[in-house]
N, C-alpha and C positions, 0 to 999 in steps of 0.2 A: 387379715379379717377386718370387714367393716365396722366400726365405731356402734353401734346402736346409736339410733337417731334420737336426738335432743328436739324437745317438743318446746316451742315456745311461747308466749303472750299475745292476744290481740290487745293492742290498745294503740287508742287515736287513727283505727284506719292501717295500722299497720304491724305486722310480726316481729316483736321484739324478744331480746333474748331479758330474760331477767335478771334480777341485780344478782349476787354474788349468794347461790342457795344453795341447798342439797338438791340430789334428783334423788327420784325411786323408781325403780323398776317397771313397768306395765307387763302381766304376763299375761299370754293366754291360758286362762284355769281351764282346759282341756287335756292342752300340752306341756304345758310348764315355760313354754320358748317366750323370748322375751322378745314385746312386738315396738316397746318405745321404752325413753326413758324422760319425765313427766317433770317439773321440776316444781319444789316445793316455796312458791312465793310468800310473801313474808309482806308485813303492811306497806311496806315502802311502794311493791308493785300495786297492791290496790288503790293506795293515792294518787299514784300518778293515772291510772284507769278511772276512778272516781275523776279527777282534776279534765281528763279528755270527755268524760259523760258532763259535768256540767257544763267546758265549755262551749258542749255542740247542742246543749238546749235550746237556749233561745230561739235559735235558727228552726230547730227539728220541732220545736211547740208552734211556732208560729208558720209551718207547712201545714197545706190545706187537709183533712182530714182525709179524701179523697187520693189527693199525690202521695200520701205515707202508704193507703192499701194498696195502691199498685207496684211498691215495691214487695208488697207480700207477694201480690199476684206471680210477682217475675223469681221469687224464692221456692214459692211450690213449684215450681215448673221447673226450676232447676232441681229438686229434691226428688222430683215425679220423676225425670231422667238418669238420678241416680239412685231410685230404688233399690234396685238389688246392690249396689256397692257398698253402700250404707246399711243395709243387712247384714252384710258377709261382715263388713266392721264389726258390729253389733254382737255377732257369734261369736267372733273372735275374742273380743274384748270382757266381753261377760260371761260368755259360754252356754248362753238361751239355743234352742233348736232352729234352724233357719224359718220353718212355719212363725215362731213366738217371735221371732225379732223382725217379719215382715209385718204381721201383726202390731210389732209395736209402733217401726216407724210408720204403717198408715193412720194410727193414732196421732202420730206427731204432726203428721202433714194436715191432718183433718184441725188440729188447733187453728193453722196458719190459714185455712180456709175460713173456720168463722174468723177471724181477724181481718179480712178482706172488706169484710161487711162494717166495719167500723164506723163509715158515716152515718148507720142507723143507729147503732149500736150508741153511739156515743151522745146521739141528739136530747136535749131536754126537752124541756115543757113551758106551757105560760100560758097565762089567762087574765084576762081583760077584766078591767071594774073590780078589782077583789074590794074595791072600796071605791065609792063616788070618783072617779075621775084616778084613780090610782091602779096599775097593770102590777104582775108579778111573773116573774121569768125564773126559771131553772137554768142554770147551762152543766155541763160535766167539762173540766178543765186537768189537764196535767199539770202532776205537782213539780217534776225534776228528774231526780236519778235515784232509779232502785236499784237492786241488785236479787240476785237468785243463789241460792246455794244447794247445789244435786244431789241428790244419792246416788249410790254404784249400780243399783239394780233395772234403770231403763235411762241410761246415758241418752238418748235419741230421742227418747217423749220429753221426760219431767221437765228439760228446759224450756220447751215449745209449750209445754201449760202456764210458763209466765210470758219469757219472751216478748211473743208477737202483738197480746196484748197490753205490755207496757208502751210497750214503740212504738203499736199501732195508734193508741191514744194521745199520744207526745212526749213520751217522756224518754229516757235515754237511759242506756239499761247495763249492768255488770253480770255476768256471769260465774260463779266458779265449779264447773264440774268435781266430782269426783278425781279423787287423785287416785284411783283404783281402775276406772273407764272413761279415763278424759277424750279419748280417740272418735267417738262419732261426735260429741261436741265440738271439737278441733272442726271434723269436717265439716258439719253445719257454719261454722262461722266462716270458712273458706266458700261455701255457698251464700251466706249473706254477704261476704266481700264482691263475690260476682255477680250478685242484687244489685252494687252499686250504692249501697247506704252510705250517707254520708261522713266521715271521719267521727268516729266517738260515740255515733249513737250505738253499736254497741261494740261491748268489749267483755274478754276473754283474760281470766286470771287466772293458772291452775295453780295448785296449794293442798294446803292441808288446814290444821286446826288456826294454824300462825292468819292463816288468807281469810278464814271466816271468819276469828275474832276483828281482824282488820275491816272487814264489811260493817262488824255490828256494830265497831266502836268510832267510824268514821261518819260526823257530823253531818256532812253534805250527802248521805243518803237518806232521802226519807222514808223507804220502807224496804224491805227485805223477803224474798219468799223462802219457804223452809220444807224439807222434805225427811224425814231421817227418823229415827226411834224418838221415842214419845220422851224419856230423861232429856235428849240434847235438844228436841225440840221445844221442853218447858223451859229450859237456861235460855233457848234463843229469843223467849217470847219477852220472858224476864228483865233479857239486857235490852232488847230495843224499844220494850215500852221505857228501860229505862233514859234510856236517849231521846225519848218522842217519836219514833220510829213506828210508821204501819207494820204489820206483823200477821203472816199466816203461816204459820207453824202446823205442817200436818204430820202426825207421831207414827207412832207405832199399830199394832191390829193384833186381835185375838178374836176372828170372825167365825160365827158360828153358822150351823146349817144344819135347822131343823128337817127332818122328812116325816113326812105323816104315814099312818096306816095305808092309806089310799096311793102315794103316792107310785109314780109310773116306775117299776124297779130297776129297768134296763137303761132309760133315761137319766135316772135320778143318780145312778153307779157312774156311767160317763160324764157328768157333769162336775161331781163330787170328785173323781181319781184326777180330773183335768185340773178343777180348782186346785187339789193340794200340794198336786205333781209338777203341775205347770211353773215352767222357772226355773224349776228345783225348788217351789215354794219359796223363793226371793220376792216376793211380793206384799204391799199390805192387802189384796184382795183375797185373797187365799183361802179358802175354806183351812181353819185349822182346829175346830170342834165340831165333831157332828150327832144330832141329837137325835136317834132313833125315838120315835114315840109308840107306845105299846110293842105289837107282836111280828112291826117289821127289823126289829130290831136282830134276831138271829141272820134270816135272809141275808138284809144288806151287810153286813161285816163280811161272810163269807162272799158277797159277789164283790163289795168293793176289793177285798183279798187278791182275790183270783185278778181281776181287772188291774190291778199297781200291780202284779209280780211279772205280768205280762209286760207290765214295759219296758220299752230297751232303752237303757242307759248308754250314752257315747258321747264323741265328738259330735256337736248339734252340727258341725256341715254336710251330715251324713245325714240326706233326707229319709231314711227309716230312722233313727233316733226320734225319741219320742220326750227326754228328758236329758238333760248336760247336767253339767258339774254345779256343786257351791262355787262363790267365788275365789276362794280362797284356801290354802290351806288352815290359817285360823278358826276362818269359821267353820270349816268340818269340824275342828275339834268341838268349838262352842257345840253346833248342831248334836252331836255326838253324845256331848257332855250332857244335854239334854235326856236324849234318849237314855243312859243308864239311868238318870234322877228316874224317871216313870218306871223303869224295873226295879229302883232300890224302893219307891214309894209303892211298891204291890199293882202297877196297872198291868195287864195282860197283853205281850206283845204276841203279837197276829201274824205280825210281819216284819220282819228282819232288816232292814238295809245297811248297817254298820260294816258289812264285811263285802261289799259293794264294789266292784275292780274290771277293769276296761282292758283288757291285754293288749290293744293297741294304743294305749295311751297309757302309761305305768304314773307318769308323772301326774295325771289329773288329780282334781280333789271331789273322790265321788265319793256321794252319800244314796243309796238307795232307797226307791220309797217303803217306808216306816208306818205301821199300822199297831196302835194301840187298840183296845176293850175295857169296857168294864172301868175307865176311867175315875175318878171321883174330881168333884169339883174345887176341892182343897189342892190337890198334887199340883207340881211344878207346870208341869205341861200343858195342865187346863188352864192356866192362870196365865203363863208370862210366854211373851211372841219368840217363836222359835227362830223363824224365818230360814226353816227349810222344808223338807217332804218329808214330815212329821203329821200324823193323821190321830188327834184323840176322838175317840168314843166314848160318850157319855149318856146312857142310855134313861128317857125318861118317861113315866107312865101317863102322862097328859098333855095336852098343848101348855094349859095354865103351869105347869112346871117347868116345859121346857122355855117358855117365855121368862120364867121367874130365872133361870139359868143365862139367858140373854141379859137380864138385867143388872145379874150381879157385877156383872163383868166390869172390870175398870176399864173396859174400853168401850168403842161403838165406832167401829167405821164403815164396815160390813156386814152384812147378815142374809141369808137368803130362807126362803120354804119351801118345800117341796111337797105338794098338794093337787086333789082335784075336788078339794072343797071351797070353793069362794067364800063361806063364811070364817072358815080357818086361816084364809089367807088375808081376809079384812081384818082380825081380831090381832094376828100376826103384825099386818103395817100398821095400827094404831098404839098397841102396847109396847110394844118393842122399840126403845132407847137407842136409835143406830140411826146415823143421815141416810146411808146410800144402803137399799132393802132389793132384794131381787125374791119375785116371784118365778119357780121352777126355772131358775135362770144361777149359775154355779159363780160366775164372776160376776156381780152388780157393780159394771164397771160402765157408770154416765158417760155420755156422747161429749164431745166439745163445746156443743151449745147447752149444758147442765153443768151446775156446777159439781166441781167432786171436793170431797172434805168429810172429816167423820166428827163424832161430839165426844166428851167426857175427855179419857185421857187419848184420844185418837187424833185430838184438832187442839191447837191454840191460837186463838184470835175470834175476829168476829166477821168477815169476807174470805170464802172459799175458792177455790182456782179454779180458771177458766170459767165461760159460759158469762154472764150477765154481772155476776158476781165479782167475776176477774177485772171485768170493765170494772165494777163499782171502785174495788179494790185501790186500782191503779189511777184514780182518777179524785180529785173536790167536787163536790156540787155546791155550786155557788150559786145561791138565791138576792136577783135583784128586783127590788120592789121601789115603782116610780111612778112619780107626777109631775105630770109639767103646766107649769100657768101660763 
């Protein structure tokens, strides 16, 4: 029998094995089979990957802004050509449905597209005379070397939201995926190898907790991006301001989803069962409170019901599957563990999923989708991120309530309403505490040229990913103001 295959480090341009670590297993949570084994680096590999990023700065800041995007140009086109294989990874590794992980990686590719555009993107400003014989200039400069650290649940996008625009702006970039879905990242960096990028500008560390402390606590990175539950995302904002470290730390989500009396019933059920189900609810986009107002509240319980029991649970390379596994078997429990708190707290389960089982797959870790009632805004479920297909119901008698229920929330990263009243839907995006707002719209999930980021406990920092923001992010502006006699 063959060895299971050792995964190992980009740095300086080249595949290395790492220093002397543990590995863990990579499974597919579908099947249980094991697809890699991942190895868990330690600070020694990120110094030496730091040490390869700064020393291919100079070179990579001082390439014309132009020659850096056409290496993007020639990375989508390699990623365009391997579309579907980088899918099928994706399935594999996470256990998203083939629909959601094509979905995801056109996401990813569309990042590397607005990063093409970098020479506007990065242009400043200036103006003449701000005083008698004296001009003033903007420029946007790269600082050095950042680094990214991923979550497990979109291996393929969350890197490509820092990435392309670190690199594309000048700067030289570290990576650490997930130690849970390191496999479509691995492949991405095999496709920026055959970009042609020059040695260091960027690199590949897989790891664990040993690899990200090594990111936060190593001096020559000046800023770090963060993706992961809102607890490790406050420790991370914590230790890099303590370093002087740029910092966007995006947490955790408890996003709600008003629907109004008026709202379309048939519409508003499809948009809501996708948001919660979608993933397996591994998402922070997620619809995972939904706020009936007034007298549609019987109705929708009973069609959302109906619509999540309808769907089939499997192997997501099975394109009728509509919904795959948690990641994990841990987190089934966690997830689980969830669901009895809302029974021991009195909320009204609607819908079952804990007893959830795939016969062709024995070894998966399914969790079916889960429908609460009658919720209350104290209990566990309404309050803390599940992050699975976990659906509360919190039923409220006016918009001005169910806004006051938006607000309480220790979070804000998502929120949508379901409406055919424009005044409800204005009173909606101005009161409600939450960055990224979707009107009749289930995932308010921004384009690549917007930026994405939530507020309260959902964001830490003050520059959001991707879009204009990313650029700011990644980048000084440095104001020169001059006279010459």
């Amino acid at each position: 029998m063959n060895e299971t295959r050792r995964m190992k480090n980009f740095i300086g341009g080249r595949w290395t094995e790492p220093a002397d670590v543990k590995f863990l297993d990579v499974e597919n949570p579908a099947t249980g089979d094991t697809l890699a084994r991942v190895p868990l680096s330690a600070g020694g590999d990120v110094g030496e990957a730091v040490a390869a990023a700064a020393a291919a700065y100079p070179a990579w800041r001082a390439t014309p802004p132009l020659v850096r995007a056409r290496y993007f140009f020639t990375l989508k086109n390699l990623l365009e050509d391997a579309f579907e294989h980088l899918s099928k990874i994706l399935v594999s590794e996470h256990g998203k449905t083939l629909s959601e992980a094509r979905g995801s990686v056109r996401r990813a590719i569309e990042m590397i597209e607005v990063a093409t555009g970098i020479p506007s993107l990065m242009q400043g400003s200036v103006l003449e005379d701000v005083a008698s014989g004296i001009d003033c200039e903007a420029v946007r400069q790269p600082l050095g070397v950042f680094a990214c650290i991923a979550p497990f649940n979109f291996p393929a996008m969350v890197p490509l939201w820092f990435l392309p625009f670190a690199v594309a702006t000048g700067n030289t970039f570290l990576v650490k995926p997930s130690e849970q879905t390191p496999l479509c990242t691995e492949f991405i960096f095999e496709m920026l190898e055959a970009a042609g990028l020059p040695p260091g500008v960027v690199n590949l560390v897989h790891g664990g907790k040993d690899a990200a402390n090594g990111i936060l606590d190593h001096p020559d990175i000046k800023g770090v991006s963060f993706v992961g539950s809102s607890a490790v995302a406050r420790t991370v904002y914590r230790r890099a301001g303590e370093t002087g470290k740029r910092v966007q730390a995006l947490g955790g989500a408890k996003n709600f989803i008003l629907v109004m009396p008026d709202a379309n019933l048939e519409r508003t059920v499809a948009a809501v069962t996708e948001s919660y189900c979608g993933c397996a609810g591994e998402r922070c986009l997620a619809g995972s409170v939904v706020v009936p107002v007034g007298d549609i509240h019987r109705p929708l319980v009973e069609a959302i019901r109906e619509k999540a029991a309808a769907l089939k649970v499997g192997n997501g390379m099975d394109p009728s599957v509509a919904m795959g596994p948690v990641i994990s078997a841990a987190h089934r429990e966690r997830v689980l563990g969830f669901v009895e708190s809302g029974i021991r707290e009195g909320a009204e389960l609607v819908l079952d999923g804990r007893e959830c089982a795939v016969p062709d797959c024995p070894r998966g870790h399914w969790v079916g989708p889960t429908l609460f009632d009658r919720v209350t805004p104290a209990m566990t479920i309404a309050r803390e991120e599940i992050f699975g297909p976990v659906l509360s119901v919190i039923p409220a008698a006016s918009l001005d309530e169910a806004i006051a229920l938006v607000r309480s929330s220790d979070y804000g990263n998502a929120t949508s309403i379901f409406t055919r009243d424009g005044g409800a839907a204005r009173k909606f995006r101005y009161e409600a505490e939450v960055s990224m707002m979707g009107v009749n719209i289930g995932i308010a999930a921004p384009m690549a040229f917007f930026s994405f980021g939530g507020t309260k406990g959902s964001f830490f920092g003050d520059l959001k990913a991707h879009g204009r923001e990313g650029v700011a992010f990644y980048t000084d502006k440095k104001v020169v103001i001059s006279r010459w006699f």
